[in-house]
Structure formats: C-alpha cells, structure tokens
C-alpha positions, 0 to 999 in steps of 0.5 A: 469530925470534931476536934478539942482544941488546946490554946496553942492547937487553934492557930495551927488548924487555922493556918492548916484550912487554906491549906486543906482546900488544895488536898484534892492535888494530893495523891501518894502511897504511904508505906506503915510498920505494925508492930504488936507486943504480946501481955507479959502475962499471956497464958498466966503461969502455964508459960515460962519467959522463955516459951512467951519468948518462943511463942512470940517468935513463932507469932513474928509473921502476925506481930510484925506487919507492913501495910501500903496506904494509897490516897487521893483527896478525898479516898484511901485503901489500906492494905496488907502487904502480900507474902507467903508465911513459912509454915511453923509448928507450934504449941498443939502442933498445928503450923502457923503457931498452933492455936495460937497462930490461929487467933493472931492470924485471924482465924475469926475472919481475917481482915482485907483491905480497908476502904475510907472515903472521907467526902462521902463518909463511907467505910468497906472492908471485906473479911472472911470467917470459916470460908464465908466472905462478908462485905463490912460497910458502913460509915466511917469511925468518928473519934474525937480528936484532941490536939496537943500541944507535943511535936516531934520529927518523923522523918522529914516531917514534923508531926503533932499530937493528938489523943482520942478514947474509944470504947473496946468490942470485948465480945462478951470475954470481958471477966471471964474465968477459964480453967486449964480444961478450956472450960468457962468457970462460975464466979464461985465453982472451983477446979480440982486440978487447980492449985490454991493459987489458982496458977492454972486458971486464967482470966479475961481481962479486957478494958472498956476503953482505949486511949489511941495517940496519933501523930499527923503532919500538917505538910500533907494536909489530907485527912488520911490514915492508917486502917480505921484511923482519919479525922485529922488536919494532917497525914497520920504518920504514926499511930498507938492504940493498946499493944499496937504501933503504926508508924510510916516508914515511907512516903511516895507524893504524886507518884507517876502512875496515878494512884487507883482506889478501888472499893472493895465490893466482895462478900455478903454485906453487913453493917459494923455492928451486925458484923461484931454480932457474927464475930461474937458468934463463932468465938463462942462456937469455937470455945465450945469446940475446944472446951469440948476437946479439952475435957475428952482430955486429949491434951490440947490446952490453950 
C-alpha cells in the first residue's frame, strides 16, 4: 500500500510505526452507520418532490444500514446487521419499494459479508444473483491514500484526513438514453411520446471516477475499515464515497469473548472482474425483460 504524504503527514506516520508492530494485540467490534442520499434528479421529471420524497422513504431499510466491523491484527468481517424488512408497497406495486426496492436492495446479487486479510492480501465475499451464490475472491483493493493535513474529533477519537480517486464500474450504462417505454434510444432516434423537452426520457449519467475521504485514527493503529476500505495507519472510522457515508457510532477493544473471524467460503468462486462481467450480464437480461413488458404497454414504468 502506498501512501502520498503531505509535510505535516510524515512525522505523524513515523510516530505511528512502532505503534503498528503492537496491532496484533488488538482486537475489537466496530459498530458503522451507512447512510445513502438518493440524486435529487431521480427519475428526471416523471417524479415530483414530494414522490422522490415518498420513494426515499419507502427505500429507508436500504438507504439507512447498520453494520459490525469485527477485527484482529491482521483479519477483519464486515457484516450487515440482521433484521426482518416490513413489506412496503411501491411504485409498480411489487413490495419492498416496487422496482425500486428491487435494485436498492440488491436484486443484482445481494452482498454478504466482506472478509479482508490484510497479511495475506486476500479479500471474500459471498453474493447471490437470481438464486445463484458466488464466492468473490480476490485480492484486496489497493487505493493510494493521500494524507492530509485535516483532523477532527469523533467521538473520543481524534481522526485524520486522507483522500483516494478510483475508478467507477458503469456496467456499460454509461450515457445511455432510455425512453418512458423502458427502451434504450439511439443517439439520433426520437420518441413520439416524448415532449420537446424531453422531459420523459431519461439519461444515464454516471462519473468515471470517485473521490473517497477517509477519516482514521492513529489511537487503534490497525489497518481496518469498513466494507472494501483498508490501507491506512489507523482504524477507519468515518468513510464518503459518492452518495454514501460510513461513520462508526460504536467502538468495543479487546472484548471478553475473543473476536472470531471466519472466512466466508459459500458459493462458486470467481474473481472481482469475472464477477463484475456476470453482473453486467443480468442487468442487461433484466433491462431487456422490462423494456419488453414496457412496450406490451402494461403500464410498468421505471
């Protein structure tokens, strides 16, 4: 892992490597908040405030998450907490926040625990797509962290700043056009139902890039974090990349009952990529499916 260090940065690491060669001692359970905002232009202009409003609501269960971070020196498990969603109706009726339930809650596959060992450099997660398991295992996310000069109190802890860029899986959705019919439109096709102003098309726009703030505190010198995220010379604690914020809201060290890390070994193996390439694929079978249905004119629209 490679760090970009800014002036002030370099003594604070220094001081933190004696420190790093007592992490193995350390051991704890690490309670995260995720909370996700939905694009302000969702939908385009098929959706007033107040649905946008409603749908986020309806979404709340996928939007609003609580996960446990448990770690050891050298392994960690990041996992979801249990709990039992209330069924809720939704636009197209389906439950669950009709489709859009369905994509939010990860109707591509949804994601099980994610397994990093940092000694080793390997990373496993299980995930489900329509009934199928797969067991993704590869090796770890590299970021290149740059360290700022920023610090703030969380909590008890003070935290320091670091920022990374990476690149954004589109699944081939990058600046696509979609018509109200759920069909995919050709750079120069028009739609004869939509208005001048195209207010019943909508465009996927997605960045090439991200740019992810950590925070991290040298008081747990262990290179852990939440989900994908690892690398620095400290505990993450608060984590935002895109529309999503990680922030710990609890921190248990050297509990009583040892900390067990198991690595999750269900499902037919693939590597990250292979796995992205499986994803592509049923996003595609599925927008076929639905554009079908769309244009019987059976009223579903997305």
């Amino acid at each position: 892992m490679r760090f970009l260090f800014n002036k002030m940065a370099v003594p604070v690491f220094f001081l933190l490597s004696g420190l790093w060669l007592n992490a193995q001692d350390f051991q704890g359970i690490v309670t995260y908040q995720s909370k996700t905002t939905l694009d302000p232009n969702f939908g385009g202009n098929r959706f007033s405030e107040q649905q946008r409003k409603q749908i986020a609501e309806r979404m709340r269960s996928q939007l609003e998450k609580v996960y446990f971070l448990s770690f050891n020196g050298s392994a960690s498990v990041y996992e979801e907490e249990e709990k039992l969603d209330a069924p809720t109706a939704g636009p197209g009726g389906r439950g669950r926040g009709g489709r859009f339930g369905f994509f939010a809650s990860g109707g591509l596959g949804g994601s099980g625990d994610v397994y990093k060992n940092i000694s080793e450099d390997v990373y496993a997660q299980e995930s489900e797509i329509s009934g199928k398991k797969f067991l993704i295992k590869d090796g770890l996310e590299k970021l290149e962290w740059k360290l700022e000069n920023e610090s703030k109190m969380i909590g008890d802890y003070a935290v320091f700043k670091a920022t990374a860029v990476r690149k954004i899986e589109d699944f081939g959705f990058r600046g696509r056009r979609f018509g109200r019919d759920g069909r995919e439109r050709e750079q120069n096709e028009k739609d004869s139902t939509a208005t001048a102003s195209n207010n019943d098309e909508i465009t996927i726009n997605i960045p090439e890039e991200e740019t992810i703030t950590a925070w991290y505190t040298p008081q747990i010198p262990i290179g852990h974090g939440p989900g994908n995220y690892w690398g620095l010379p400290g505990l993450i604690l608060e984590v935002s990349a895109g529309r999503t914020t990680i922030l710990c809201t609890r921190i248990v060290l050297n509990p009583k009952d040892k900390v067990e890390i198991e690595t999750p070994s269900k499902g037919k193996e693939v590597s990250r990529e292979e796995y992205a390439e499986i994803v592509k694929e049923r996003i595609e079978e599925m927008r076929e499916r639905f554009g079908r249905g769309n244009r019987r004119g059976n009223g579903r629209r997305f």
